[in-house]
Biopython code that builds the backbone (N, CA, C, O; Angstrom):
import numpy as np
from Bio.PDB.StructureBuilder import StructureBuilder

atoms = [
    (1, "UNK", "N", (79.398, 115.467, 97.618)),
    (1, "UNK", "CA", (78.477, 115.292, 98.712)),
    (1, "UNK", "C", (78.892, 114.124, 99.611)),
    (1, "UNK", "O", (78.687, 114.044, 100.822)),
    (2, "UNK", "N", (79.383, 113.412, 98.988)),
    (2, "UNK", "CA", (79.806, 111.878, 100.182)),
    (2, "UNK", "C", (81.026, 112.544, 100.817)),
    (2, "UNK", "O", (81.460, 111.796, 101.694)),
    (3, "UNK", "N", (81.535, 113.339, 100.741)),
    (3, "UNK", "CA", (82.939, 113.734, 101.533)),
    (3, "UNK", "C", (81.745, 113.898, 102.889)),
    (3, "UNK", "O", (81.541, 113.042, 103.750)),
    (4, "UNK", "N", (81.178, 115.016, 102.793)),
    (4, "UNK", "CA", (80.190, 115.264, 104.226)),
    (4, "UNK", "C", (79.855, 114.262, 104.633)),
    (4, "UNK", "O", (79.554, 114.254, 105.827)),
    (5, "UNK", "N", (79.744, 112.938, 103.845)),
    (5, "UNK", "CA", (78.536, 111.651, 104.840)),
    (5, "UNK", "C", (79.916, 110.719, 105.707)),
    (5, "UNK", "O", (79.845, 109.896, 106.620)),
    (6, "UNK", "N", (81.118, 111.275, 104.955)),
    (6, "UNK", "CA", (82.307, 110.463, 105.535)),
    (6, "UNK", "C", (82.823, 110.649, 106.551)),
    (6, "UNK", "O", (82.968, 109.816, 107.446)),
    (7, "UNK", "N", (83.382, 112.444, 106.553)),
    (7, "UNK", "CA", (84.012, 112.880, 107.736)),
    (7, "UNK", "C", (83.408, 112.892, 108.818)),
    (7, "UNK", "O", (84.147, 112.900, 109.803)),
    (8, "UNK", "N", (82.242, 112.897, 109.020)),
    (8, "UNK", "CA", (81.298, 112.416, 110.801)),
    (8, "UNK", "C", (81.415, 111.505, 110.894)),
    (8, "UNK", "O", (81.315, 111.344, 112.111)),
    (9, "UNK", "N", (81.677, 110.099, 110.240)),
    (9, "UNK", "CA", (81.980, 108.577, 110.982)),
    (9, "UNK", "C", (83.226, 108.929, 111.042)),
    (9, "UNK", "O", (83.245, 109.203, 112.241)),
    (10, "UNK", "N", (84.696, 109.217, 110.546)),
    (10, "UNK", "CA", (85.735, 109.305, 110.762)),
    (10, "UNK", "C", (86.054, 110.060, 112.076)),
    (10, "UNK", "O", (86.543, 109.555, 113.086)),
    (11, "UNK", "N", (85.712, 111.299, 111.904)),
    (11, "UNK", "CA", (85.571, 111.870, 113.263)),
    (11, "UNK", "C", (85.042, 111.510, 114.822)),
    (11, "UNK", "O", (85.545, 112.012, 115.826)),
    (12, "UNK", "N", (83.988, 110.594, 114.832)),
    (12, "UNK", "CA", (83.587, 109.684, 115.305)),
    (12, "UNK", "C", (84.249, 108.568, 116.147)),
    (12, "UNK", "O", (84.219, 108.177, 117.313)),
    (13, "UNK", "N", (84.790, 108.286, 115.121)),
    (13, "UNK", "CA", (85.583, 106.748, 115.643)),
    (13, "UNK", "C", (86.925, 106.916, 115.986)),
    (13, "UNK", "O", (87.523, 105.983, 116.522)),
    (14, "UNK", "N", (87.704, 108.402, 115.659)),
    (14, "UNK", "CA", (88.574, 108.826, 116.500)),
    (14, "UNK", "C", (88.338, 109.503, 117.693)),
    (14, "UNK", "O", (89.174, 109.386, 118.589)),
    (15, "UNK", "N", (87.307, 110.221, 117.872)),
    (15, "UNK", "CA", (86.606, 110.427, 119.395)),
    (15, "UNK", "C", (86.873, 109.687, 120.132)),
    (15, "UNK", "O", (87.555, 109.824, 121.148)),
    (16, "UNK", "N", (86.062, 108.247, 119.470)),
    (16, "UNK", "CA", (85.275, 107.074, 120.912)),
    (16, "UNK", "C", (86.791, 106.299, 120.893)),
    (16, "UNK", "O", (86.915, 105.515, 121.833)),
    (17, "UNK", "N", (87.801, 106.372, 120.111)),
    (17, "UNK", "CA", (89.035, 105.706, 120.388)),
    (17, "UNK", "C", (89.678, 106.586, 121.513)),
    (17, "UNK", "O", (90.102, 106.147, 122.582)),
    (18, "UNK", "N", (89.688, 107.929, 121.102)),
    (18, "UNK", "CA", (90.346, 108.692, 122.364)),
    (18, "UNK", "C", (89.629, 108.616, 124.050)),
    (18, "UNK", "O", (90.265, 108.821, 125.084)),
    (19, "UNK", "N", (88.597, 108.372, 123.982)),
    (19, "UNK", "CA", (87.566, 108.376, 124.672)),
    (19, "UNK", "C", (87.830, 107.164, 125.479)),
    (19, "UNK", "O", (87.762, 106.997, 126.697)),
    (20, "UNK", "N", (88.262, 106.064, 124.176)),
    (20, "UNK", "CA", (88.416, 104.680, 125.570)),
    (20, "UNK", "C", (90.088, 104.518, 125.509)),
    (20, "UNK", "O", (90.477, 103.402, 125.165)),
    (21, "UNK", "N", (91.026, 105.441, 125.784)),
    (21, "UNK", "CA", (91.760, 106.042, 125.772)),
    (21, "UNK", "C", (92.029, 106.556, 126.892)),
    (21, "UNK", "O", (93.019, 106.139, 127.493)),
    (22, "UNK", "N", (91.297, 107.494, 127.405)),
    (22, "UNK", "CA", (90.923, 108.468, 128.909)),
    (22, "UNK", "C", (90.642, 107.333, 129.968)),
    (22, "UNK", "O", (91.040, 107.234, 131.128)),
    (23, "UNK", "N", (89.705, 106.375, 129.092)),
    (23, "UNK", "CA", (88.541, 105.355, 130.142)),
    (23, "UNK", "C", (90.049, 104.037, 130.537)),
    (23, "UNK", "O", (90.151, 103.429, 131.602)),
    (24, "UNK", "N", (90.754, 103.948, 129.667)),
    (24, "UNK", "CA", (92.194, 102.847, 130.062)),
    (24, "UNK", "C", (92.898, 103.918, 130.705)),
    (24, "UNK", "O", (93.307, 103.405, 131.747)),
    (25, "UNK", "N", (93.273, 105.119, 130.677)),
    (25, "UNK", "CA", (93.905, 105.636, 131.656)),
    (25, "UNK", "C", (93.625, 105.551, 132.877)),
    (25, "UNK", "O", (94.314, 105.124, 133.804)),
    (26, "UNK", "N", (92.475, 106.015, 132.867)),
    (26, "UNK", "CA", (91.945, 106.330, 134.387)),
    (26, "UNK", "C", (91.302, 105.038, 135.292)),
    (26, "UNK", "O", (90.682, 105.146, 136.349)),
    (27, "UNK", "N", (91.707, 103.511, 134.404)),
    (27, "UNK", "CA", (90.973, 102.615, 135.072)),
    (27, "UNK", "C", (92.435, 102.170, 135.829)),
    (27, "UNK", "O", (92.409, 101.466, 136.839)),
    (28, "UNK", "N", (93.664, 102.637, 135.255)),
    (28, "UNK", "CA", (94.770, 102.014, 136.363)),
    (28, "UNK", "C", (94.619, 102.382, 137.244)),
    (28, "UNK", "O", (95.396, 101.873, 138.052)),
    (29, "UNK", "N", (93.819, 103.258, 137.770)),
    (29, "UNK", "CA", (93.882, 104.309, 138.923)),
    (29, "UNK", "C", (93.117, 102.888, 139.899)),
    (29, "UNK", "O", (93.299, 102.767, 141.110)),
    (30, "UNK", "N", (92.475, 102.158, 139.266)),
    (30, "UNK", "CA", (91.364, 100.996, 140.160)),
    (30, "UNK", "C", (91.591, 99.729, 139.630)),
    (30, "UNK", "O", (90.808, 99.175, 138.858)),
    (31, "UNK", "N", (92.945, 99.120, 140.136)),
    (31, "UNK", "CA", (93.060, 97.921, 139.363)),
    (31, "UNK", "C", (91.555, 96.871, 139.469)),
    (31, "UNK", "O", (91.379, 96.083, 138.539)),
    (32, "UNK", "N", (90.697, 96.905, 140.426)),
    (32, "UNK", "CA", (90.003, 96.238, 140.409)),
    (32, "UNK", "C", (89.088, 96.263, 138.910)),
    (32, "UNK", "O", (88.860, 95.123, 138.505)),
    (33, "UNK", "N", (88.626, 97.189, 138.177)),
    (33, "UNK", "CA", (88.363, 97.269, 137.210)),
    (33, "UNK", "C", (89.098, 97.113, 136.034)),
    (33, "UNK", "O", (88.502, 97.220, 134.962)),
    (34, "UNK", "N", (90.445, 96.849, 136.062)),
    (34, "UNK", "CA", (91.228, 96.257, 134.920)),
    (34, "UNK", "C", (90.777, 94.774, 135.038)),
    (34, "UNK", "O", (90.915, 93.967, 134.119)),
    (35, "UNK", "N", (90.344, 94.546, 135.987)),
    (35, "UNK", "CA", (90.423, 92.933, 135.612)),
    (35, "UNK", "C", (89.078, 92.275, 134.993)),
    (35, "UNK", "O", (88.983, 91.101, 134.634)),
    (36, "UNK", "N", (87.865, 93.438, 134.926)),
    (36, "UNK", "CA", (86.347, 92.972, 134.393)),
    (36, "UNK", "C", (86.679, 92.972, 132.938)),
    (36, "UNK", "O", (87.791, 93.135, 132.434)),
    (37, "UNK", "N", (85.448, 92.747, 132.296)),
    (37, "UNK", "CA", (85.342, 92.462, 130.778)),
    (37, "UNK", "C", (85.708, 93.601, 130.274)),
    (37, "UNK", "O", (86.491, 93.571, 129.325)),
    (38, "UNK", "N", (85.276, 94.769, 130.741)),
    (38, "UNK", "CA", (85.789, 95.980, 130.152)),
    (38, "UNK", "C", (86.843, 96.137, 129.913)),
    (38, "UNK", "O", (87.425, 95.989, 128.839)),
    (39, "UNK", "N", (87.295, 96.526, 131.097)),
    (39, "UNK", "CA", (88.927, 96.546, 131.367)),
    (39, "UNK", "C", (89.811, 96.051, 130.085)),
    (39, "UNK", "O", (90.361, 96.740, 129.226)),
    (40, "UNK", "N", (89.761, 94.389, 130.264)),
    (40, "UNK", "CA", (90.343, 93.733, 129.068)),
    (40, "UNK", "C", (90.256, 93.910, 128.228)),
    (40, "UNK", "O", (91.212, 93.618, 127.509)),
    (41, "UNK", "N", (88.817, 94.650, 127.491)),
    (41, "UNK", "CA", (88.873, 95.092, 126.048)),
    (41, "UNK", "C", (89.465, 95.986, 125.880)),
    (41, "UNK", "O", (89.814, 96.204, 124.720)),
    (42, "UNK", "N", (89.804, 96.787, 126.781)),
    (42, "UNK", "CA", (90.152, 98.267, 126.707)),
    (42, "UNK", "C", (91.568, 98.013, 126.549)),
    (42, "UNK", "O", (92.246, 98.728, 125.810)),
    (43, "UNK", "N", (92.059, 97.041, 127.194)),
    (43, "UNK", "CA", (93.101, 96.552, 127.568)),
    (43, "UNK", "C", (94.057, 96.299, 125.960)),
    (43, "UNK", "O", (95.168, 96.719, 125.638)),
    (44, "UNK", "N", (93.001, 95.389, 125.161)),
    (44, "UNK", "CA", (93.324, 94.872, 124.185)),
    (44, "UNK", "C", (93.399, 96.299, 122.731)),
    (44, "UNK", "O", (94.130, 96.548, 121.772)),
    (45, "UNK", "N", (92.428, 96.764, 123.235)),
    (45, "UNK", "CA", (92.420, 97.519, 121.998)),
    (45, "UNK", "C", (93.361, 98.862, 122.303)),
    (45, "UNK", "O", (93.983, 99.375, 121.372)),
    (46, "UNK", "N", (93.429, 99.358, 123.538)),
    (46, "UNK", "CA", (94.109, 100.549, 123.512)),
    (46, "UNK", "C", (95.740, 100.178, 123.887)),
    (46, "UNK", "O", (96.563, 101.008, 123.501)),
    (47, "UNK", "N", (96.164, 99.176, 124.495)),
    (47, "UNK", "CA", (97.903, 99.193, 125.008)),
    (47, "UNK", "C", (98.390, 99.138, 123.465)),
    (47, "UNK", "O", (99.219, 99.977, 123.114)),
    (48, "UNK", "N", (97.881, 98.123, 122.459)),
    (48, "UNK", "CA", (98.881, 98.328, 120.932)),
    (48, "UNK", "C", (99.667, 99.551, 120.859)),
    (48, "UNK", "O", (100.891, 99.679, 120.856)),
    (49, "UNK", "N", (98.401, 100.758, 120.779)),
    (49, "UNK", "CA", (98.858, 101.857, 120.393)),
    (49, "UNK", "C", (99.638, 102.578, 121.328)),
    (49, "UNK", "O", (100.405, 103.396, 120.819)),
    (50, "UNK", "N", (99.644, 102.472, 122.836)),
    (50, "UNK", "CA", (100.399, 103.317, 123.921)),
    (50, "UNK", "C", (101.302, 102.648, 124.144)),
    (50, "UNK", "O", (102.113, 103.297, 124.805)),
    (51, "UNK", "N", (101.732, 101.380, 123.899)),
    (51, "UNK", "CA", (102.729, 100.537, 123.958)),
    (51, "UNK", "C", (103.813, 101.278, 122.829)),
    (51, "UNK", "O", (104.971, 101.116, 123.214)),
    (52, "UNK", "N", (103.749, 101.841, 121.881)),
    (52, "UNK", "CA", (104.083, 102.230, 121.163)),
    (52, "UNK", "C", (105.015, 103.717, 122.332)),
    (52, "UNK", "O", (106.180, 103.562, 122.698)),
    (53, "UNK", "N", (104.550, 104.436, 122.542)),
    (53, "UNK", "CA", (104.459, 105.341, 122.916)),
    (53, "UNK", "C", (105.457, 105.477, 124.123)),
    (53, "UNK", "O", (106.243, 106.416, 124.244)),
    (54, "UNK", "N", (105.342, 104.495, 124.944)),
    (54, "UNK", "CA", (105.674, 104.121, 126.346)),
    (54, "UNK", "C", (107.208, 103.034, 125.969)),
    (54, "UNK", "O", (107.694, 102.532, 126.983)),
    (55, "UNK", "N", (107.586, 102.851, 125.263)),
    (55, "UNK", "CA", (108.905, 102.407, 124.365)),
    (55, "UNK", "C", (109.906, 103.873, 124.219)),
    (55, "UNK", "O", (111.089, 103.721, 123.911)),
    (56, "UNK", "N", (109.468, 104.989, 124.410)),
    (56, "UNK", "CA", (110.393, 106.039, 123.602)),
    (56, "UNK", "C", (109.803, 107.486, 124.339)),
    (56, "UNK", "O", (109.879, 108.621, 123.868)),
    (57, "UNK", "N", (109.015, 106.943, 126.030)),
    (57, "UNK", "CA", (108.447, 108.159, 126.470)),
    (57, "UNK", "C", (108.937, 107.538, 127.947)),
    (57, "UNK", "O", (108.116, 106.702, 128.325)),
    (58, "UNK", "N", (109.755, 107.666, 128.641)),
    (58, "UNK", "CA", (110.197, 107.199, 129.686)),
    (58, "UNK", "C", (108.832, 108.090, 130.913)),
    (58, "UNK", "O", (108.342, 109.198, 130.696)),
    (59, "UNK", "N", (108.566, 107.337, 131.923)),
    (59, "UNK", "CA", (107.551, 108.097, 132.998)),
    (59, "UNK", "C", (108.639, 109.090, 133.668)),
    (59, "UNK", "O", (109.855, 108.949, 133.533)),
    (60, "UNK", "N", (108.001, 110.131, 134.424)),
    (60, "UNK", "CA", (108.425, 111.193, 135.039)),
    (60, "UNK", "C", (108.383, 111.001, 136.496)),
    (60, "UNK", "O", (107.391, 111.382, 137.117)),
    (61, "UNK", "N", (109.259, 110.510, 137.023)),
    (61, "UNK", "CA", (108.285, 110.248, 138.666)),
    (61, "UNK", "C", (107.497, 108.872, 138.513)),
    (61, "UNK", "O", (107.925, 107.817, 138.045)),
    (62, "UNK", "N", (106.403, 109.118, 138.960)),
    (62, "UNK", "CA", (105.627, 108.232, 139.392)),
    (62, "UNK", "C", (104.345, 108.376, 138.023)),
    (62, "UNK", "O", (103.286, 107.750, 137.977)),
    (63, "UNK", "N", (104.840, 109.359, 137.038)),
    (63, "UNK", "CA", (103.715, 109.685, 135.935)),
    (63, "UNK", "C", (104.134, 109.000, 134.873)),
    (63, "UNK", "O", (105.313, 108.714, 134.662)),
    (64, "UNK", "N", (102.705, 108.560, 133.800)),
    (64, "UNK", "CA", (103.688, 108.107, 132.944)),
    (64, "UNK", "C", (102.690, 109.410, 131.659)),
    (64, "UNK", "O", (101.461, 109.331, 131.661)),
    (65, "UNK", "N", (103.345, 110.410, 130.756)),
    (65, "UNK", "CA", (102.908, 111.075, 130.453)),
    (65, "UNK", "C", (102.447, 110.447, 128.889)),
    (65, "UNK", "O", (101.635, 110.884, 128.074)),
    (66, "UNK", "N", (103.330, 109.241, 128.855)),
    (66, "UNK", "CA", (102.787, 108.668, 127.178)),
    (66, "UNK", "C", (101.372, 108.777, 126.804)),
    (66, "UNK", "O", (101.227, 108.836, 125.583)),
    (67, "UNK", "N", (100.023, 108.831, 127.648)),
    (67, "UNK", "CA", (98.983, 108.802, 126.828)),
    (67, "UNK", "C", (98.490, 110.086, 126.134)),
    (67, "UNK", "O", (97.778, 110.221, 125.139)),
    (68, "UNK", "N", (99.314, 111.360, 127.276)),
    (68, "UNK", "CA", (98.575, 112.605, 126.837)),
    (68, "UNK", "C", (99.309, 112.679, 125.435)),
    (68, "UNK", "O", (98.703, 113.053, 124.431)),
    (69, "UNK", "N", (100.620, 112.312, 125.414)),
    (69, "UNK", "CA", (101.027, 112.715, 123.799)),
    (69, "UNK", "C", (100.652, 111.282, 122.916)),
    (69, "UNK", "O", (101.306, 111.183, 121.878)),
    (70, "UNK", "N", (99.953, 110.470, 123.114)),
    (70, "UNK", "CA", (99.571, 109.512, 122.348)),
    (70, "UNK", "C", (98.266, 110.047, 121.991)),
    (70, "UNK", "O", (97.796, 109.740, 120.895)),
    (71, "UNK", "N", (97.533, 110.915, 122.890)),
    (71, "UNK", "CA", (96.267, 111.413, 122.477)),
    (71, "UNK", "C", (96.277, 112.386, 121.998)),
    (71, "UNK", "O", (95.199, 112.741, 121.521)),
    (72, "UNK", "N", (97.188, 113.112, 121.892)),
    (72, "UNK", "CA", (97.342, 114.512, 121.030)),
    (72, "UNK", "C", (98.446, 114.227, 119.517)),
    (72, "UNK", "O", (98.737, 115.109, 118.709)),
    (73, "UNK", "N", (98.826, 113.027, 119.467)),
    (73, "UNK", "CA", (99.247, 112.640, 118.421)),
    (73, "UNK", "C", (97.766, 111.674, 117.458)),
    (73, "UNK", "O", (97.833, 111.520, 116.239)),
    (74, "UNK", "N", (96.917, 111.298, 118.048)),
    (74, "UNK", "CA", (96.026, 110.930, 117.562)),
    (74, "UNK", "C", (95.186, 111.930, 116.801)),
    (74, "UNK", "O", (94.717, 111.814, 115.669)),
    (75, "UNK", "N", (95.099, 112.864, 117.590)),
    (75, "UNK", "CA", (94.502, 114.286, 117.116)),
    (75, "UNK", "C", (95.225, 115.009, 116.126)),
    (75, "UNK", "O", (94.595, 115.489, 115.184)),
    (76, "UNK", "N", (96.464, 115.156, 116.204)),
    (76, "UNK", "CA", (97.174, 115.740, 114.874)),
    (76, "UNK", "C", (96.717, 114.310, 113.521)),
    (76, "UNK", "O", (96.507, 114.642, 112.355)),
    (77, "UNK", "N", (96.646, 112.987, 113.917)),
    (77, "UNK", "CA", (96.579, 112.210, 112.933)),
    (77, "UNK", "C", (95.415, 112.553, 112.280)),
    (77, "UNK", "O", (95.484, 112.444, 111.056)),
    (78, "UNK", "N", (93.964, 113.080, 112.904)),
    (78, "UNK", "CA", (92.755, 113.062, 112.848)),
    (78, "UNK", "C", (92.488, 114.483, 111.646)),
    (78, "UNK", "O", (91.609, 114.553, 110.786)),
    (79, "UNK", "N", (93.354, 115.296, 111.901)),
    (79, "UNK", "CA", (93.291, 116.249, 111.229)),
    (79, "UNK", "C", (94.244, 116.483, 110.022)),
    (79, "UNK", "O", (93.991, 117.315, 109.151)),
    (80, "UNK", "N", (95.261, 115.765, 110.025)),
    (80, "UNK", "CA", (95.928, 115.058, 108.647)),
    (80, "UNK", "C", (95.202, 114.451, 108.142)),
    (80, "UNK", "O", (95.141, 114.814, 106.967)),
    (81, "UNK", "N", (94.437, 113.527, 108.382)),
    (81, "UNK", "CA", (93.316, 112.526, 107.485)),
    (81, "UNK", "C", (92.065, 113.550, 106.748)),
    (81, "UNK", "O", (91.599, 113.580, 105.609)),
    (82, "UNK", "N", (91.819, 114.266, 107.866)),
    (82, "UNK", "CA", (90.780, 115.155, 107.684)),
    (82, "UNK", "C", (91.196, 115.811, 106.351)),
    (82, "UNK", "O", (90.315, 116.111, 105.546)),
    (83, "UNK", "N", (92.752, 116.095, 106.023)),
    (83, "UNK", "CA", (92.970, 117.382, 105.004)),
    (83, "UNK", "C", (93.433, 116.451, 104.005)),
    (83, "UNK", "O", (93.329, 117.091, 102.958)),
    (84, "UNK", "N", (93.948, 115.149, 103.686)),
    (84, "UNK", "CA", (94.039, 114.519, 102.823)),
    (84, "UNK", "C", (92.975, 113.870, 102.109)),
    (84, "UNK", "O", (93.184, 113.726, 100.904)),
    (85, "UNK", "N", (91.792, 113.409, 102.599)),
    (85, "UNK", "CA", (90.467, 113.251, 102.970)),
    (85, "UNK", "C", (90.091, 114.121, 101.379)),
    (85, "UNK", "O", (90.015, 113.803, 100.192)),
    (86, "UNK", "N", (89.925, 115.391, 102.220)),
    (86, "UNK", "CA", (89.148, 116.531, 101.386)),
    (86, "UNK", "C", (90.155, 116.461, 100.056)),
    (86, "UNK", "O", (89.696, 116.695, 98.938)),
    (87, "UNK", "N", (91.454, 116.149, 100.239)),
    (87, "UNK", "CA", (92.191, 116.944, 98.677)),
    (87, "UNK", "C", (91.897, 115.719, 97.905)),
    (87, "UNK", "O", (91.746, 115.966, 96.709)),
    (88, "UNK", "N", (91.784, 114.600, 98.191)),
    (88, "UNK", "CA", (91.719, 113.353, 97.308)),
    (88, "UNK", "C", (90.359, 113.629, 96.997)),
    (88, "UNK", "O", (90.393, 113.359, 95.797)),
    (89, "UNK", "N", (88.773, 114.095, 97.300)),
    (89, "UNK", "CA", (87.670, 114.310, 97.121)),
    (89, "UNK", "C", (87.998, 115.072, 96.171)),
    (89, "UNK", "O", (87.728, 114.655, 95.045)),
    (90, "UNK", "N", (88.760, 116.585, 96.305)),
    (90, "UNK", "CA", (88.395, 117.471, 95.366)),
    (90, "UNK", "C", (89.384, 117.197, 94.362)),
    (90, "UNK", "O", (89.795, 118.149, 93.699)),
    (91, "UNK", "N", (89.750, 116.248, 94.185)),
    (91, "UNK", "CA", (90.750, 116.258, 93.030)),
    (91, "UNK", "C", (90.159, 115.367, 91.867)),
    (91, "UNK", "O", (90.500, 115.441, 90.686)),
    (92, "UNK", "N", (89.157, 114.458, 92.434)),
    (92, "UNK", "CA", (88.530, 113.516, 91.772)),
    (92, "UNK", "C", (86.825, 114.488, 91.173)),
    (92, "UNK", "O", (85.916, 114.176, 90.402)),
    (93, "UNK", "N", (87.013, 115.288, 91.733)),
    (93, "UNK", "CA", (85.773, 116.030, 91.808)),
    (93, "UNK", "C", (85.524, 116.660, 90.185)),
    (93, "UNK", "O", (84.532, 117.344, 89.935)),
]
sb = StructureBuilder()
sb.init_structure("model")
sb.init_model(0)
sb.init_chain("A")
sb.init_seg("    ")
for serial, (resi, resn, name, xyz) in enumerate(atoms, 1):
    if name == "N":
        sb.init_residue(resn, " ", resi, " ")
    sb.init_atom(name, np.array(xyz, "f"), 0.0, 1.0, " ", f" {name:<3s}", serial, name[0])
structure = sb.get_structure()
């Protein structure tokens, strides 16, 4: 029964990560809002991981495509956890 009370916060908190994810993408579009409190948090918590990304994903033009595969690599991560998750539950079960 705790597997069910687990996977909705897990699921969760990879959402609202992807989520402020979209919200740091789309704030370069307005540097004026990189520079508020938001911004910076967003700043802080999301470049770690796209920094990653943007090392070994050169931009296309004027695009830089690293977040869409940083966010769809998040999502394959989300659903690896999801299935390791369940086999470590039912093995202990």
């Amino acid at each position: 029964m705790m597997l069910y009370t687990v996977l909705p916060y897990v699921s969760k908190a990879f959402d609202i990560y992807s989520l402020m994810l979209v919200a740091y993408v789309l704030m370069s579009w307005v540097p004026a809002v990189q520079t508020s409190a938001v911004g910076r948090f967003l700043q802080k918590v999301c470049e770690p991981y796209l920094g990653i990304f943007r090392k070994f994903i050169p931009p296309i033009g004027m695009i830089d495509i690293s977040p869409i595969v940083a966010i769809f690599l998040l999502n394959f991560i989300k659903a690896g956890l999801f299935i390791v998750i369940q086999k470590v539950y039912f093995m202990f079960m």
